[in-house]
C-alpha positions in Angstrom: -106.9 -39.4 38.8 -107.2 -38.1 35.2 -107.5 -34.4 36.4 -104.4 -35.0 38.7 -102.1 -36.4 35.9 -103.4 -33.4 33.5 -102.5 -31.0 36.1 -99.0 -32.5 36.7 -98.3 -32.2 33.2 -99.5 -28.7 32.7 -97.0 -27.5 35.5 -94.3 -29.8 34.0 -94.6 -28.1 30.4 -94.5 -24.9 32.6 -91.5 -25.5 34.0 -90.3 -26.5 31.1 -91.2 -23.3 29.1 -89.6 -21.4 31.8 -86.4 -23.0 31.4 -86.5 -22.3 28.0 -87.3 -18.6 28.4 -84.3 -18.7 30.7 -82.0 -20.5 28.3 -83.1 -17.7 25.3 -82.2 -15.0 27.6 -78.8 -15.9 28.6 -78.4 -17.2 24.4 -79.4 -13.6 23.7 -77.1 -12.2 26.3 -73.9 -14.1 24.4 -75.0 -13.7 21.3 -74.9 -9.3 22.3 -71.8 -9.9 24.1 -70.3 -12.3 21.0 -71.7 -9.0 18.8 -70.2 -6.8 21.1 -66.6 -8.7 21.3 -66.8 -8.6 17.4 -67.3 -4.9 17.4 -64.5 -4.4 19.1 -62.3 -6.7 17.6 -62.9 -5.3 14.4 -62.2 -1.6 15.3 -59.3 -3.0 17.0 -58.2 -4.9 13.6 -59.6 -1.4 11.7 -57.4 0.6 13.8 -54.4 -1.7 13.2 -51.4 0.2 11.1 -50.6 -3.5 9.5 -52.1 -5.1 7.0 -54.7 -8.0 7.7 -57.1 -9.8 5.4 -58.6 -13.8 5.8 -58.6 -15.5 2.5 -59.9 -18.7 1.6 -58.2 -21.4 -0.7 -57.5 -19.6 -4.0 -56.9 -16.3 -2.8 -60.3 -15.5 -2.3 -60.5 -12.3 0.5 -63.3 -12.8 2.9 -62.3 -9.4 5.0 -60.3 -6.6 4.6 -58.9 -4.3 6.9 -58.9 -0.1 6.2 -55.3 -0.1 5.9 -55.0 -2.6 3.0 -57.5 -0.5 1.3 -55.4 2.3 2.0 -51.9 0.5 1.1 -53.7 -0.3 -2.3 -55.6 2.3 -3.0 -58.8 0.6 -3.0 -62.1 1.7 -1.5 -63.3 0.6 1.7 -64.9 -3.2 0.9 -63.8 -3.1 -2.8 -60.5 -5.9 -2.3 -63.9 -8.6 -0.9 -64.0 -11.2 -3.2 -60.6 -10.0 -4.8 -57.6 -12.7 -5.0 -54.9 -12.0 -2.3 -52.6 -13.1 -4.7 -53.2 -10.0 -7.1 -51.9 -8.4 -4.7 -48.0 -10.1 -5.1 -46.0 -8.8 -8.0 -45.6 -11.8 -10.6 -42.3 -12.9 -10.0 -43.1 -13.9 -6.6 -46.7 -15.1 -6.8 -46.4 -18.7 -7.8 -43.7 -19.2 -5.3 -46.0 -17.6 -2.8 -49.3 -19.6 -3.4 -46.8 -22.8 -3.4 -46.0 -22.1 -0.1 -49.6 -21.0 1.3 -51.0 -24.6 0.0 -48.4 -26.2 1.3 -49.2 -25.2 4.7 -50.6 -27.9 7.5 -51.7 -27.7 11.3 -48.2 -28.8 11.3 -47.0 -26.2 9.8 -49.0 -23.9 9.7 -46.7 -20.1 8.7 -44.9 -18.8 6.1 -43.5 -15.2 5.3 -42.3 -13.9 2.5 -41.4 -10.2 1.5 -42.6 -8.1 -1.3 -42.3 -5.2 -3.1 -45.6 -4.0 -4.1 -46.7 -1.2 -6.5 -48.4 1.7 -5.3 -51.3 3.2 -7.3 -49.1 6.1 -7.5 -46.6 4.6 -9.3 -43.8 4.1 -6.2 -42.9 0.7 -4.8 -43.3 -0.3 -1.4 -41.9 -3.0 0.5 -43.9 -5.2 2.9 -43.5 -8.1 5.2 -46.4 -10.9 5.6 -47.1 -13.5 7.7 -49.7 -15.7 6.5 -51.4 -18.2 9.0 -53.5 -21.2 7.8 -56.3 -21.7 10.7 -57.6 -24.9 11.9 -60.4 -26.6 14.3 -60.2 -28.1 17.0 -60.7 -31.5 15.0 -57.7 -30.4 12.7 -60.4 -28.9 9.6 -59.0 -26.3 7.4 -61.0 -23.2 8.1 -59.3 -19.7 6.6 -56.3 -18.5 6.0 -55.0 -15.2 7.9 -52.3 -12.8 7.0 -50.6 -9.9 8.8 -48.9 -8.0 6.9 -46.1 -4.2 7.4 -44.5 -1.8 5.6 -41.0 -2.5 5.6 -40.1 0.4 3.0 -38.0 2.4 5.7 -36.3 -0.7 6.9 -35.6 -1.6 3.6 -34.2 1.8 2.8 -31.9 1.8 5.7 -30.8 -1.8 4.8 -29.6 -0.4 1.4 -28.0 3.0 2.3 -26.1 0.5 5.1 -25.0 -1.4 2.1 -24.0 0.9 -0.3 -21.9 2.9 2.9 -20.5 0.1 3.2 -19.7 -0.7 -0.1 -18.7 3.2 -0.8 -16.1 2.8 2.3 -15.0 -1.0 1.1 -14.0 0.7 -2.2 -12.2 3.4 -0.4 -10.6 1.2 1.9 -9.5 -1.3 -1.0 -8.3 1.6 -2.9 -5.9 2.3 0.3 -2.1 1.8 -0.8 -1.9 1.2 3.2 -3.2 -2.4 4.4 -6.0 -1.4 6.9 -7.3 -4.8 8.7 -9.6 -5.8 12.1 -9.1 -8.0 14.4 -11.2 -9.4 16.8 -11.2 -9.4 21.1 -10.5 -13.4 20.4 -7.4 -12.1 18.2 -8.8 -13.4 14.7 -8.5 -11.4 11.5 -12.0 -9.9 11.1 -10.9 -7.6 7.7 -8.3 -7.2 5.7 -8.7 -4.9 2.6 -7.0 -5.5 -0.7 -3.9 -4.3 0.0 -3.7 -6.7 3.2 -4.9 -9.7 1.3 -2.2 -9.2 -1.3 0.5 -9.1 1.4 -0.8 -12.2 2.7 -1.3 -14.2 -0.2 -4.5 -15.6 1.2 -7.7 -15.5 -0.7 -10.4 -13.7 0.7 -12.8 -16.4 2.0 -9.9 -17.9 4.2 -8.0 -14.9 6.3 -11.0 -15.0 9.1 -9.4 -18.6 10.0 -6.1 -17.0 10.7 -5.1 -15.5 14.1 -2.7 -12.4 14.1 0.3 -13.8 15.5 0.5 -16.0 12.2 1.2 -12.8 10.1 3.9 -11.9 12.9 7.7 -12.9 13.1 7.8 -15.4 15.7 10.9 -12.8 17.5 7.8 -9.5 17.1 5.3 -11.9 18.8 5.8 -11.7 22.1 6.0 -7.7 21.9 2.4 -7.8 20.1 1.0 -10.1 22.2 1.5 -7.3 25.1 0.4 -4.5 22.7 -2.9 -6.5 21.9 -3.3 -6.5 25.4 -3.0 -3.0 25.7 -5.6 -2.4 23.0 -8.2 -4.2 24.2 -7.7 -2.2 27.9 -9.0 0.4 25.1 -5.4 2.2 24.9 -4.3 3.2 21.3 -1.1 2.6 20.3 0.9 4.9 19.1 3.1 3.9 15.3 5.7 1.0 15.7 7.5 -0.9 13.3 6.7 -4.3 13.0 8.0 -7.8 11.1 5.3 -9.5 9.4 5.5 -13.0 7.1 3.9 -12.2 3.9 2.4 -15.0 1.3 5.3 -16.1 -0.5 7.7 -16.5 2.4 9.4 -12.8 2.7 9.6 -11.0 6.0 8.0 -7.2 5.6 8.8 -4.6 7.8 5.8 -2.4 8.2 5.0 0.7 10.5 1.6 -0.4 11.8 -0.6 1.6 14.0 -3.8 0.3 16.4 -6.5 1.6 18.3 -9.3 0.0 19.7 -12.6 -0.7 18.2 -15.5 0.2 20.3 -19.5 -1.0 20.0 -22.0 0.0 22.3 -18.8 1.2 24.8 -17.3 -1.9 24.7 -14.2 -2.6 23.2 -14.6 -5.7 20.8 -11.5 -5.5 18.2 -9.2 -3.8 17.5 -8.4 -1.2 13.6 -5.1 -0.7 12.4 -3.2 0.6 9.5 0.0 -1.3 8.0 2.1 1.0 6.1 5.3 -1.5 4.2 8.3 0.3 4.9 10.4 -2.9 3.7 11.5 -0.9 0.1 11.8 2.4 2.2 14.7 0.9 4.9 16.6 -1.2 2.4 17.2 2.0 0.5 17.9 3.9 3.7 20.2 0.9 4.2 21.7 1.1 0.6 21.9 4.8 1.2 23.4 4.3 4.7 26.0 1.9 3.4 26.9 4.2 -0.1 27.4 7.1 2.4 29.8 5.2 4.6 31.5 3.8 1.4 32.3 7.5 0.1 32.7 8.4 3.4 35.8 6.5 3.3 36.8 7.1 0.2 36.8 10.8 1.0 38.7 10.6 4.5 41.7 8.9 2.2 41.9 12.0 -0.7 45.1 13.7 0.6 43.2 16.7 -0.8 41.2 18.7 1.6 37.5 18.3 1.0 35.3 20.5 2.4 31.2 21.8 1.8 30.4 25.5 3.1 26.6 26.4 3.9 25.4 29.8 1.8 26.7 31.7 4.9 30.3 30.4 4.3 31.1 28.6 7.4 32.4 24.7 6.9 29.7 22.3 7.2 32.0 19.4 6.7 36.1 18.6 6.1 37.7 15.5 5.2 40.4 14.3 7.6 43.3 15.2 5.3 42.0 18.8 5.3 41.2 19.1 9.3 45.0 17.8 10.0 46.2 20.7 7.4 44.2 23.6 8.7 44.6 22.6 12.8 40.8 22.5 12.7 38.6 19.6 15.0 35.4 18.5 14.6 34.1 20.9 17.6 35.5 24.3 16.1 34.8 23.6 12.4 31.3 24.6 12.1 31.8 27.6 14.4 34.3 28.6 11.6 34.2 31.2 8.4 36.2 30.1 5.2 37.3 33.5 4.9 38.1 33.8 8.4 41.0 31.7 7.4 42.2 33.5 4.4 45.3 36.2 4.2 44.1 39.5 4.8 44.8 40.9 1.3 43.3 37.8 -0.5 40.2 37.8 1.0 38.4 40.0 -1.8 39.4 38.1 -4.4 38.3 35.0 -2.5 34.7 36.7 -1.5 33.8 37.6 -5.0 34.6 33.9 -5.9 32.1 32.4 -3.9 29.9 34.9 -4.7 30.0 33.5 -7.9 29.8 30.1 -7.2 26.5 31.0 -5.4 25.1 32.0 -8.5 25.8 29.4 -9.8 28.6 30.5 -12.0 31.3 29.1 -12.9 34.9 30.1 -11.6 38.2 28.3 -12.4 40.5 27.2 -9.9 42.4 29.5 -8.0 45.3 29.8 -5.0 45.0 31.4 -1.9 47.0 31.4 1.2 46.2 31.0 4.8 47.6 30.6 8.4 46.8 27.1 10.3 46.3 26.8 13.6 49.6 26.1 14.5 50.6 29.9 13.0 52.0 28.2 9.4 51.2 29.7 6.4 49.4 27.2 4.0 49.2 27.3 0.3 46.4 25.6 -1.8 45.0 25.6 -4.8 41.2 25.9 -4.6 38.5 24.6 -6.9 34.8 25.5 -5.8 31.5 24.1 -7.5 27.8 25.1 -6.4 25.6 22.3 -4.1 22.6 22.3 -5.5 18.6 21.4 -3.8 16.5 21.5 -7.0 17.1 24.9 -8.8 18.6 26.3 -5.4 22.2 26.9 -4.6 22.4 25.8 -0.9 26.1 25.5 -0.7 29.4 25.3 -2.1 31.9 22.1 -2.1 35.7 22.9 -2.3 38.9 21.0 -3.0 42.2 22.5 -2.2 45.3 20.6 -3.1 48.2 21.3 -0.7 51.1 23.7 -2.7 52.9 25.0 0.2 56.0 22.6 -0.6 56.0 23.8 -4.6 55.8 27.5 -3.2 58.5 27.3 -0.9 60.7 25.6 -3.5 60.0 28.2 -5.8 
């Protein structure tokens, strides 16, 4: 019996050692593959272009990829043992470590940006994102950060904002009003000259939509030519009445054109050119022309302008009812055409004068109407001047036919 029982147990230890041989084997066989995983994770992580690194609490670096050796100059190995947070300039570096020990498996990221310096002697800019790892039973084991060089980006970012402060200046420099408007029809920009007009300060124009700038009588008309821009037609110049701050209609000659991204029309850009100062002289002008206009068509003088040429340009109605002359025939018709044959020298040399822009004192002359009578005048002539130029002469001849033929 004892022999049977020591034999029993012999094969049972056998077994046993077996199993264990076993279990080695396949614990060797992970432990290569694990080896082998690792190997190739860590050329993986080697060959990364980011930046990664595990730190423990304190800043402490536990590993170290090639290209954070690189970014800081640093031999391969050289940053173990070194404090991550070297790495941050000092401004930031307390607010960075606040927020890596304030991470939880709750929360567990946090990113910050940096601008780092180089060993020689330029700045770059780079991006982390710093992980805080945990076990499956919630214990803190390392923390890991990825970080990137966001130098380029950063570039970019600032040549976009100084372009777009360069053409902001410009634009606000504009004695036009340039503005933007949105496909949902809100103001989107108005530069300074469009902020004055409005009398809105700069952080509220975005809440306006266009038709409150616009006379409620132009409204309907822009609300069609909106329309139009957004179908991605431009609009050629219009005048337009706009409301302005302090209560004033403006009349402005605005032109639009639609404002394309990606293709797609999303706003529209226009120009606003006030015109308000430019018509109310026209219309002061307008209204001072008609005014002399009628003051001249009452002269019982003639009045009359010849161009350098000598033909009539213009004759008051007391002088076109004297010479027989109509609106129709009086440009088509010489001064000296009218004149007396043996007067006609003397009359020449005058205006030659007068073109010069000499002097000559007044003179008579005779001439036949046409109705064949024989009209007598006495002529005064004085230059019509454009800058320095004589363009012109302007005439007045006072009717002496009834003094001559009294004489």
């Amino acid at each position: 019996m004892k022999d049977d029982s020591t034999e029993k147990e012999l094969v049972r230890q056998r077994d046993r050692i077996m199993e264990l041989e076993s279990d080695v084997a396949e614990l060797h066989e992970r432990l290569e593959n694990l080896q082998q995983a690792e190997k190739r994770y860590r050329h993986i992580v080697e060959d990364q272009a980011e930046f990664i690194c595990r730190f423990m609490p304190g800043g402490i670096i536990t590993y170290a990829n090639q290209a954070l050796h690189r970014l800081t100059g640093r031999a391969p190995g050289s940053l173990l043992g070194q404090s991550f947070l070297s790495l941050i300039p000092l401004p930031q570096r307390n607010e960075v470590e606040k927020g890596v020990t304030s991470l939880s498996p709750e929360n567990s990221t946090t990113s910050f940006e940096a601008c780092l310096p180089m060993p020689d002697e330029s700045m770059r800019w780079c991006q982390w994102d710093i992980r805080a790892i945990y076990s499956s039973r919630g214990r803190f084991v390392e923390y890991l950060s990825t970080g990137r060089d966001i130098t380029a980006l950063r570039q970019a970012q600032e040549a976009l904002r100084n372009s777009e402060e360069r053409h902001r200046s410009i634009l606000d420099n504009f004695t036009d009003g340039v503005y933007v408007i949105g496909a949902d029809g809100y103001l989107k920009y108005l530069n300074r000259v469009s902020l004055k007009r409005s009398g809105l300060p700069e952080e509220r124009y975005t809440a306006l939509h266009y038709l409150d700038v616009i006379a409620p009588e132009e409204q309907e008309r822009s609300r069609a030519n909106f329309e139009r821009v957004m179908r991605g037609e431009e609009i050629p110049p219009r005048e337009l009445r706009t409301k302005a701050g302090d209560g004033r209609t403006l009349l402005m000659e605005v032109k639009s054109r639609p404002l394309f991204e990606e293709g797609k029309v999303v706003g529209l850009v226009g120009i606003a050119r006030d015109i308000t100062a430019r018509k109310q002289a026209e219309e002061a002008l307008r209204r001072s022309e008609e005014k002399y206009q009628a003051l001249l068509e009452s002269i019982s003088d003639g009045i009359f302008q010849l161009d350098a040429s000598g033909r009539f340009v213009y004759m008051n109605r007391s002088g076109l009812q004297r010479t027989g002359l109509t609106e129709e025939t009086l440009r088509a018709t010489r001064f000296l055409d009218m004149v007396a044959p043996e007067e006609r020298a003397c009359v020449r040399s005058h205006m030659k004068s007068v073109l010069k822009g000499k002097e000559v004192p007044p003179f008579e002359l005779k001439y036949v109407n046409r109705r064949g009578r024989t009209i007598h005048v006495e002529v005064r002539y004085r230059p019509i001047l454009e800058g320095p130029n004589v363009v012109g002469i302007a005439g007045i001849s006072r009717d002496m036919t009834e003094r001559k033929e009294a004489e």
